[in-house]
C-alpha positions in Angstrom: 0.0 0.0 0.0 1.4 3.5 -0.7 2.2 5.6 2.1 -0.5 8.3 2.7 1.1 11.7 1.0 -1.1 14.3 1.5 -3.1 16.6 4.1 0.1 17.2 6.3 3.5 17.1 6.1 4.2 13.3 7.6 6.4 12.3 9.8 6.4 13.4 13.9 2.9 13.0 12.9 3.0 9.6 11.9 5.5 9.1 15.1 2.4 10.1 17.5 0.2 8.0 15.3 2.0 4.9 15.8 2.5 5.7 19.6 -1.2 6.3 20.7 -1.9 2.9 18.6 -0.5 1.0 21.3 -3.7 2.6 23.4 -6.6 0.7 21.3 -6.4 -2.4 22.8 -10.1 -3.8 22.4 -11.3 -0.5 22.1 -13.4 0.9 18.8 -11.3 3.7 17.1 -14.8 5.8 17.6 -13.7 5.2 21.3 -9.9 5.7 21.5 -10.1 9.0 19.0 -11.0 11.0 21.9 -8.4 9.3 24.1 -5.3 9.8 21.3 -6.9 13.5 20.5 -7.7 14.2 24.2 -3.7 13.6 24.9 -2.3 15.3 21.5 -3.9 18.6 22.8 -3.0 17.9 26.5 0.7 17.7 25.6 0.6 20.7 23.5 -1.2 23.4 25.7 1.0 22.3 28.6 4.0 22.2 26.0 3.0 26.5 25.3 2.1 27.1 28.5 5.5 25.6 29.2 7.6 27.9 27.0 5.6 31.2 28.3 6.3 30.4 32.0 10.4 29.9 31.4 10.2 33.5 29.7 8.0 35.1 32.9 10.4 33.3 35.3 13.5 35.0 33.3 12.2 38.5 33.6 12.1 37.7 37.6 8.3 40.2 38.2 7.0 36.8 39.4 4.1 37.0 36.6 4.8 33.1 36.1 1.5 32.2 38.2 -0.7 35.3 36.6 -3.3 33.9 34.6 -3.8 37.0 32.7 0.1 36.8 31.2 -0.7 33.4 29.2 -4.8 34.3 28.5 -3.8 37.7 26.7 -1.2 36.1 24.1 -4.0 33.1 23.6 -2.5 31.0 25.8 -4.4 28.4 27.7 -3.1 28.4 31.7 -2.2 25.4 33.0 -2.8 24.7 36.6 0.0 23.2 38.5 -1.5 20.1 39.0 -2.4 19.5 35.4 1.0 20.1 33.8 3.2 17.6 32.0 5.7 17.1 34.7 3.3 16.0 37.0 1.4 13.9 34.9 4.5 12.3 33.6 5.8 11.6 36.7 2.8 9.4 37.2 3.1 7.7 34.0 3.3 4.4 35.7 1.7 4.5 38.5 -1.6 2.8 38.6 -4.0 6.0 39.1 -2.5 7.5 35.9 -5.6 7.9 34.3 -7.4 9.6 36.8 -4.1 11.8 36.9 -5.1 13.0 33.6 -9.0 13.2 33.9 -8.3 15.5 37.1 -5.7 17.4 35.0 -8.3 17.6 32.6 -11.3 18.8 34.8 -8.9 21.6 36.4 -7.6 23.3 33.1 -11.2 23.6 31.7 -11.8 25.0 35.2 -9.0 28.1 34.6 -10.1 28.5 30.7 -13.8 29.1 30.2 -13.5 28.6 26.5 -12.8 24.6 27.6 -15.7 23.6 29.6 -17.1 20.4 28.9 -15.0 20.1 26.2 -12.1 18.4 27.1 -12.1 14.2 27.3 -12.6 12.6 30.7 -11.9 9.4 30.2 -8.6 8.4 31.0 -9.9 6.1 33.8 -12.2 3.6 32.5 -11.1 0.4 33.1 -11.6 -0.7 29.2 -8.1 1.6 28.7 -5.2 -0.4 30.0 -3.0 1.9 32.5 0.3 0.1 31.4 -0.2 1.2 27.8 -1.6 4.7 29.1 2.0 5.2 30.9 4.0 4.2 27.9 2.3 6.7 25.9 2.7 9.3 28.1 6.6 8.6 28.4 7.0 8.9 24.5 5.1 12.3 24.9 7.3 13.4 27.9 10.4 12.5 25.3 8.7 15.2 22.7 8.4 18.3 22.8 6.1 19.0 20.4 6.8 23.2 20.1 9.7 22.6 18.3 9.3 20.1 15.2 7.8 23.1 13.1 8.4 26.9 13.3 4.6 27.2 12.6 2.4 27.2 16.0 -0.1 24.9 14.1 2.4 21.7 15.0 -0.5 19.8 17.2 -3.3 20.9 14.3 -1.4 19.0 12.1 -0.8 16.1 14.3 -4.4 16.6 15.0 -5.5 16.2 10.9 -3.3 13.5 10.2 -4.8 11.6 12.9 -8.7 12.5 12.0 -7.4 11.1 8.7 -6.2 7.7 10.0 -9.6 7.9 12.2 -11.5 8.7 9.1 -10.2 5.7 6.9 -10.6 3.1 9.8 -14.3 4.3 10.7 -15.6 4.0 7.2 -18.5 4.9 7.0 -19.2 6.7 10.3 -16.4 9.0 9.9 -18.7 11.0 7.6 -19.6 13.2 10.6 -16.7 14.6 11.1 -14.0 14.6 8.4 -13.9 16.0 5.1 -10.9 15.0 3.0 -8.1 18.1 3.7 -7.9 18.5 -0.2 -11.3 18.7 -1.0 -11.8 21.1 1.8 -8.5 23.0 0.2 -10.0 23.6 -3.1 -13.7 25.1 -1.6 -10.8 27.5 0.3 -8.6 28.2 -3.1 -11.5 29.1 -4.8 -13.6 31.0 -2.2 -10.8 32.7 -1.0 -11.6 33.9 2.3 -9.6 36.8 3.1 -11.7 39.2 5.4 -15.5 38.5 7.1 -17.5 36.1 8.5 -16.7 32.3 7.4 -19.7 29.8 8.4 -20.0 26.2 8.3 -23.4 25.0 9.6 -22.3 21.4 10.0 -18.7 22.0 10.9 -17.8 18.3 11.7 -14.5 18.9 13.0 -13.8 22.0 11.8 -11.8 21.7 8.8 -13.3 24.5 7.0 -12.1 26.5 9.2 -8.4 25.9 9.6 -7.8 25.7 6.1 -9.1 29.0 5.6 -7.0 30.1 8.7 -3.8 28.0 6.6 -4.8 30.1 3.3 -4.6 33.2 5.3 -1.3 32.4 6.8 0.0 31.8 3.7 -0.6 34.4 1.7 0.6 36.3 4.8 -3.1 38.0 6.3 -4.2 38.2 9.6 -6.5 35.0 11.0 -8.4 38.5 13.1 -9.8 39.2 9.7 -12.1 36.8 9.6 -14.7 35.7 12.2 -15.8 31.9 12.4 -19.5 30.6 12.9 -20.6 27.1 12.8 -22.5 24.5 14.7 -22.8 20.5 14.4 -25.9 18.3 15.7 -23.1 15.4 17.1 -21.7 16.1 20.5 -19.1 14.4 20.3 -17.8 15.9 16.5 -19.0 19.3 18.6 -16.2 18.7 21.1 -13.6 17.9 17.9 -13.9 21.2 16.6 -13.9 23.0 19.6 -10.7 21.4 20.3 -9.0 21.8 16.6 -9.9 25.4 16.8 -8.5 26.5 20.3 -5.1 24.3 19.2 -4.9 26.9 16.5 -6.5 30.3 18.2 -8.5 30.5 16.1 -12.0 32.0 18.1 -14.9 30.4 16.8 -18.4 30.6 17.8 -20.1 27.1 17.3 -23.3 27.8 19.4 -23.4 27.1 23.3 -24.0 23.5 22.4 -24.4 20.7 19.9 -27.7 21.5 18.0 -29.8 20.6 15.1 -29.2 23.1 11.9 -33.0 22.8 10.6 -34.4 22.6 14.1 -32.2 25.1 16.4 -30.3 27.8 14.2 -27.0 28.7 16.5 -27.0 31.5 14.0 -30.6 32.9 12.6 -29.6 36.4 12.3 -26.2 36.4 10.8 -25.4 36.6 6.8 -22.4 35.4 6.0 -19.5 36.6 3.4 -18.4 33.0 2.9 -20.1 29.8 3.8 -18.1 26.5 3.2 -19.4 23.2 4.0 -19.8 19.4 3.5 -23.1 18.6 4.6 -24.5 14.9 5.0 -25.5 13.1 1.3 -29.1 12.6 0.7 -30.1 13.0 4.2 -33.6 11.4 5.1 -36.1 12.3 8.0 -34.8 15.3 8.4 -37.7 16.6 9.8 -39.5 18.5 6.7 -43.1 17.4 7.9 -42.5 19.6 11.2 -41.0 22.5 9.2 -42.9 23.6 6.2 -43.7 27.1 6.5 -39.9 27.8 7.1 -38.7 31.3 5.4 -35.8 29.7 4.4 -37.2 27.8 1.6 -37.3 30.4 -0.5 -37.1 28.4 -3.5 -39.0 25.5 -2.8 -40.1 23.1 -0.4 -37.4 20.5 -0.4 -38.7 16.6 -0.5 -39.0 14.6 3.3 -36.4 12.3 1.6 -33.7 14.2 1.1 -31.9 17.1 2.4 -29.9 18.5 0.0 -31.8 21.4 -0.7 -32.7 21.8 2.5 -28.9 22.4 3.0 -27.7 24.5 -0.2 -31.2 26.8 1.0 -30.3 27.2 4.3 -26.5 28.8 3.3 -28.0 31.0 0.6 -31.0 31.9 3.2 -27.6 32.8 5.7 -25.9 34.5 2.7 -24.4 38.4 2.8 -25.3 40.2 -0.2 -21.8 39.8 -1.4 -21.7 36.3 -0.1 -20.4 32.8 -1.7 -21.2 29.8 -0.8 -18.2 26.3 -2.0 -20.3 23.0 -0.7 -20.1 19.5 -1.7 -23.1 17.8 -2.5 -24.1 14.1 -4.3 -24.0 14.8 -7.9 -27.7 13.7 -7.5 -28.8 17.2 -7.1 -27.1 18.3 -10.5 -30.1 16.3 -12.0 -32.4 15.3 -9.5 -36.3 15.8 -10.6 -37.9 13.9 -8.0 -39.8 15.5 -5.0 -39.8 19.3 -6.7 -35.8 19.2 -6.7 -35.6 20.1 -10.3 -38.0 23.3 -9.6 -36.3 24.2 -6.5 -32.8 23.9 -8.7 -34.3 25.9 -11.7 -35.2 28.5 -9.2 -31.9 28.8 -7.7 -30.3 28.8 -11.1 -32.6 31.5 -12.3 -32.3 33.8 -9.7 -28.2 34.0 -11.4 -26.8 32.2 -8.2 -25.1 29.4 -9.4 -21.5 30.2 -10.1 -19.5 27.2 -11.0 -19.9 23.8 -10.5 -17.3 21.3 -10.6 -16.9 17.7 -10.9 -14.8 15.9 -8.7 -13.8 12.5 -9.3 -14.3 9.4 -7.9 -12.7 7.8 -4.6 -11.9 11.0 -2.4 -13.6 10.2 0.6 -13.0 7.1 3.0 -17.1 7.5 4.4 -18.9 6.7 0.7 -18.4 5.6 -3.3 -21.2 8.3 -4.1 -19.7 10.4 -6.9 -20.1 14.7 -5.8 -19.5 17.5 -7.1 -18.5 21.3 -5.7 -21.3 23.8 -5.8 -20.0 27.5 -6.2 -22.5 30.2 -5.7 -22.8 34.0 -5.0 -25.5 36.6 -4.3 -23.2 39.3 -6.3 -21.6 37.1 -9.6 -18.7 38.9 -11.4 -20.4 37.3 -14.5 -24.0 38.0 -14.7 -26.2 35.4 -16.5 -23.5 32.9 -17.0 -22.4 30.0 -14.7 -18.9 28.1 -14.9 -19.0 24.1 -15.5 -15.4 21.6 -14.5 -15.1 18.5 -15.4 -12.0 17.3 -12.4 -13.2 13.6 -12.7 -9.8 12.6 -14.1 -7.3 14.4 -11.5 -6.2 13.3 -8.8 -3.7 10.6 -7.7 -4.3 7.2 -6.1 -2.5 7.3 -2.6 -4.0 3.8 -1.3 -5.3 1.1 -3.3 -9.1 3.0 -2.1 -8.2 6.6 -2.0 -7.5 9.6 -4.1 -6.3 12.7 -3.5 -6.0 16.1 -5.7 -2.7 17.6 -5.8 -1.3 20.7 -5.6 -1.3 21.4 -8.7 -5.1 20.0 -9.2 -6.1 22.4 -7.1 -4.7 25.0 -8.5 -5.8 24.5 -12.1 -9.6 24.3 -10.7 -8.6 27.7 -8.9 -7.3 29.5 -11.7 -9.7 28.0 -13.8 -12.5 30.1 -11.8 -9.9 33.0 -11.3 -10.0 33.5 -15.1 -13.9 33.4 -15.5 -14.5 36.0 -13.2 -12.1 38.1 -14.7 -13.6 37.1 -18.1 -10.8 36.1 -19.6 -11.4 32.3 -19.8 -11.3 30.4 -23.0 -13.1 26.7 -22.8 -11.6 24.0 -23.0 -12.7 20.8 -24.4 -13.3 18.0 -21.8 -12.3 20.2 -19.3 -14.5 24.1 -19.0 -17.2 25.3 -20.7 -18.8 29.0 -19.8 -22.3 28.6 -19.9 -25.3 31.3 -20.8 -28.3 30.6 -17.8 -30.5 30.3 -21.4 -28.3 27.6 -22.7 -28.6 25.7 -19.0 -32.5 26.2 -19.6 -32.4 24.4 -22.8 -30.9 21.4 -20.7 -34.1 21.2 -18.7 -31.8 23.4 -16.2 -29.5 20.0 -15.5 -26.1 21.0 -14.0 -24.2 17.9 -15.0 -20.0 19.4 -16.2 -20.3 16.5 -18.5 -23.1 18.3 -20.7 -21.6 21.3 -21.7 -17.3 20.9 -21.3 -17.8 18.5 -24.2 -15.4 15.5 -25.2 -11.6 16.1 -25.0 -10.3 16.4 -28.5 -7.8 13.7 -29.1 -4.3 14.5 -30.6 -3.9 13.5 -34.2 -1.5 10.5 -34.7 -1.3 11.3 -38.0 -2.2 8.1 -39.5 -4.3 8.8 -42.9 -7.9 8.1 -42.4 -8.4 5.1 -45.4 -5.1 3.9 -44.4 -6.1 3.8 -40.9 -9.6 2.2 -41.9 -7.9 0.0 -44.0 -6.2 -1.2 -40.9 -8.7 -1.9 -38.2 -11.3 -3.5 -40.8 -8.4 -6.1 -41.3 -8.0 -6.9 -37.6 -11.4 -6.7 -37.3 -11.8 -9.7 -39.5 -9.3 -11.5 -37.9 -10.6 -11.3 -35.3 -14.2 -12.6 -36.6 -12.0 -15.9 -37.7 -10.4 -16.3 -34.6 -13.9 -16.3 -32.7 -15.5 -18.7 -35.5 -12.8 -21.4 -34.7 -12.9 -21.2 -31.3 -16.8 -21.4 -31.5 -16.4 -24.6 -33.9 -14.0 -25.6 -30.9 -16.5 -25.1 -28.4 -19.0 -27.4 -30.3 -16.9 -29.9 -31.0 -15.7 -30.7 -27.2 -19.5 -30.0 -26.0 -20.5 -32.6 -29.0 -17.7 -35.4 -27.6 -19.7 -35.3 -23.9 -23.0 -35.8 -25.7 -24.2 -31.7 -25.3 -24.9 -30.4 -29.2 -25.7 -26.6 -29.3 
C-alpha cells in the first residue's frame, strides 16, 4: 500500500500516530479517537504554557502564576497540577488515568473557552494503565513546540490523525472529516480573506483551519475573519472546539451541539463566505415539522432528502456579497424527483449558481457516491453565466481505495474560476465550458459538467484516415475468424460429452 502523501507534512505525525496505537487495545477507534486527541492537545497546551512560563520566570516580576500573562497572548493556563511534569511523573503508577482526567477537569476549570469540552476518560477500566504510561513517556520524550516553526504543529498532528480515524471508521467518519484536499479547493477558490466564514455542519472544523492556513499563507491576519458554525453530534462538537483553540482560532459554534434545521446557532447572521460538506441525501430530516420555514425560498425541499434543505439554508444565511463552495451528491445536478428540479431551476434563475465542478471518484473514506462542488454568490462577477469543470480525471491514487487532488489540481480548478470571473477564460474541451443561464435552460436546467465541457479532443497520430480504416477493418476480420474457430471448438468438445448446441 502507498504511504499516505497528502493533508500534512508526515512524519512526527506519523511518530504520535503509531505511539497512541499502542492505546486501542479492544477498544473501537470511535472510542480511543478521543483518548489519542484528548492527549495530543493535553501535551501541547502544557508544552506553550511551558515555553511562556520559562520567559516570565526569566524577567524575575514573578508574573509566572498570573493567569492574565498566558490568556492575553492566547494562551491556555495550566494549573499546577495539570501540567506535564506531573502527569509524567505518574506515568506508571496505577491511578494514571485519573491523573489525567483530574488534569483535565482543572484546566477547563481556569479557561472558560474549555468547559465540557475536554475528554474525561482516561480512567475507565476498558483503557489499559500500562499502555496509558507508555504513551505518556513517548510524549514526555517530545516536545512538540519545536518540530515546526509554525504554531499549528498539534493541528497537524491533529489532521493526520482525523485522517487515519476517518479511513478506519468507514463509513461513520462521515460526521466529522472532510478530506483536507477537497476542503483545500472550496478555500482556493472562495478565497476567504476578510468577514464572516460559516459552516453550519462543521464536523471537525476543517473549513475552518484551512481557511486560517490560506490566510497564513498568503501572509493575512487569521483576526480578519470571524468563524461561525455548529454541528448536531456532540461528540464531533467537542472535535472542533478542540481543533480550533489548538490553532487560536475564536470560533463561535453555538453554546452547544444542535440541530441546523431545528435550532439555528445563527438565525440572524449573513455570512461573506459559507463552506461546507453537509450529510448526502439526508432522510427524515424533519421537513413534515417545518414547512412554512422562510428559508425555503425556493422551494419546499422533499421529506427524503436534504440536499436542498442544506444549499437553501446557506444561501438563506448568505451576505449580499456572499459565496457559498459545498459538496453535495451529484444527484442534485439532475435530481427531478420531489420538486428538486424546480427548486434547482429556481436557484439557477435567480443567477446564483456560479460554478460547478466535478470531482472524481474515490476521495472520501465514508462513501463511493460520486459529488460534485457547488460555487454560488448573491453578487456574480459574471452575470447570467455559470462556470461548469469536469475534475473527474485528476487526482492521484494514494492507497489502493483513495484519491487525492494535488497541488497542482487544485490550483488549475482555482485558476480555472480565477479567469472566468475576470472574463478572460477560454473553454476548453473535456475540461470548461462558460455557460449562458438560457443555454442551462435548454438542458431542462440540468447541472451535470459532462453536458456542456464537451469531449476532449484527441491529438492527431497522424495516421491517414483510409489507411487507418484499412487497418482496423483487417484486424477486425481476424478477429471474426479467430472467434468462428474457437466457436467450432467449443462445439466440438461439447458434442464429444453428448451436449450439441
Amino acid at each position: 500500500m502507498a504511504e499516505r502523501k497528502a493533508t500534512a507534512s508526515i512524519g512526527f505525525e506519523k511518530q504520535i500516530w503509531d505511539a497512541a496505537c499502542v492505546l486501542r487495545g479492544n477498544l473501537d477507534a470511535s472510542e480511543y479517537k478521543s483518548v489519542v486527541l484528548g492527549l495530543i492537545f493535553l501535551k501541547y497546551i502544557s508544552d506553550s504554557f511551558e515555553e511562556k512560563y520559562r520567559a516570565l520566570v526569566e524577567e524575575g516580576d514573578g508574573f509566572e502564576e498570573d493567569i492574565d500573562e498566558y490568556t492575553a497572548e492566547g494562551i491556555f493556563f495550566v494549573p499546577p497540577k495539570a501540567r506535564w511534569s506531573e502527569i509524567a511523573a505518574k506515568a506508571h503508577t496505577p491511578e494514571i488515568g485519573t491523573v489525567i482526567d483530574d488534569a483535565m477537569r482543572s484546566i477547563e476549570k481556569e479557561n472558560k473557552r474549555l468547559k465540557d469540552i475536554l475528554p474525561k476518560n482516561f480512567a475507565r477500566p476498558e483503557l489499559d494503565k500500562r499502555r496509558l504510561g507508555d504513551v505518556v513517556d513517548l510524549f514526555t520524550n517530545i516536545q512538540m513546540i519545536e518540530h515546526g516553526s509554525e504554531k499549528d504543529i498539534l493541528g497537524r498532528t491533529y489532521e493526520y490523525c482525523l485522517a487515519r480515524f476517518a479511513e478506519q471508521e468507514g463509513k461513520l467518519a462521515g460526521e466529522f472529516y472532510t478530506p483536507s484536499c477537497v476542503v483545500r479547493t472550496l478555500v482556493e477558490v472562495l478565497q476567504p480573506y476578510h468577514g464572516r466564514v460559516y459552516d453550519p455542519c462543521c464536523g471537525s472544523g476543517g473549513m475552518f483551519v484551512q481557511s486560517a492556513k490560506f490566510i497564513e499563507n498568503h501572509s493575512g491576519n487569521i483576526n480578519d475573519i470571524s468563524v461561525y458554525g455548529q454541528d448536531a453530534n456532540p461528540t464531533t462538537w467537542k472535535l472542533a472546539q478542540m481543533n480550533l483553540a489548538i490553532r487560536g482560532i475564536d470560533a463561535d459554534l453555538g453554546k452547544f451541539s444542535a440541530d441546523t434545521f431545528f435550532n439555528d446557532c445563527h438565525p440572524t447572521m449573513r455570512a461573506d463566505y459559507i463552506m461546507a460538506n453537509p450529510p448526502f441525501n439526508l432522510s427524515d430530516w424533519g421537513a413534515d415539522k417545518l414547512a412554512d420555514d422562510p428559508r425555503w425560498k425556493y422551494g419546499m425541499p422533499p421529506a427524503g432528502n436534504a440536499n436542498f434543505a442544506w444549499l437553501q439554508h446557506m444561501i438563506y444565511h448568505l451576505a449580499p456579497n456572499g459565496k457559498i463552495g459545498m459538496v453535495l451528491a451529484n444527484g442534485s445536478l439532475s435530481s427531478q424527483s420531489g420538486g428538486e428540479g424546480e427548486i434547482r431551476k429556481n436557484i439557477i434563475n435567480d443567477d446564483l449558481v456560479e460554478c460547478i465542478v466535478a470531482m472524481p471518484s474515490q476521495l472520501f473514506y465514508t462513501t463511493q457516491i460520486p459529488v460534485s462542488l457547488w460555487f454560488l454568490a448573491r453578487n456574480k462577477k459574471q452575470k447570467g453565466k455559470t462556470l461548469f469543470i469536469d475534475a473527474r480525471k485528476m487526482g492521484t491514487m494514494v492507497t489502493r481505495k483513495l484519491r487525492e487532488l494535488t497541488d497542482e489540481d487544485i490550483q488549475r480548478i482555482a485558476g480555472t474560476y480565477k479567469a472566468y470571473a475576470a472574463g478572460t477564460l477560454e473553454d476548453e474541451k473535456g475540461f470548461c465550458a462558460v455557460v449562458t443561464t438560457q443555454d442551462i435552460a435548454k438542458q431542462d436546467y440540468i447541472l451535470t459538467p459532462g453536458r456542456y465541457v464537451g469531449i476532449e479532443e484527441q491529438e492527431d497520430d497522424g495516421e491517414p484516415f483510409e489507411e487507418k480504416m484499412q487497418r482496423l477493418t483487417s484486424e477486425l476480420s481476424e478477429l471474426f475468424a479467430k472467434s468462428h474457430e474457437l466457436e467450432e471448438e467449443i462445439r466440438e468438445r461439447l458434442g464429444a460429452i453428448g451436449y450439441e448446441v
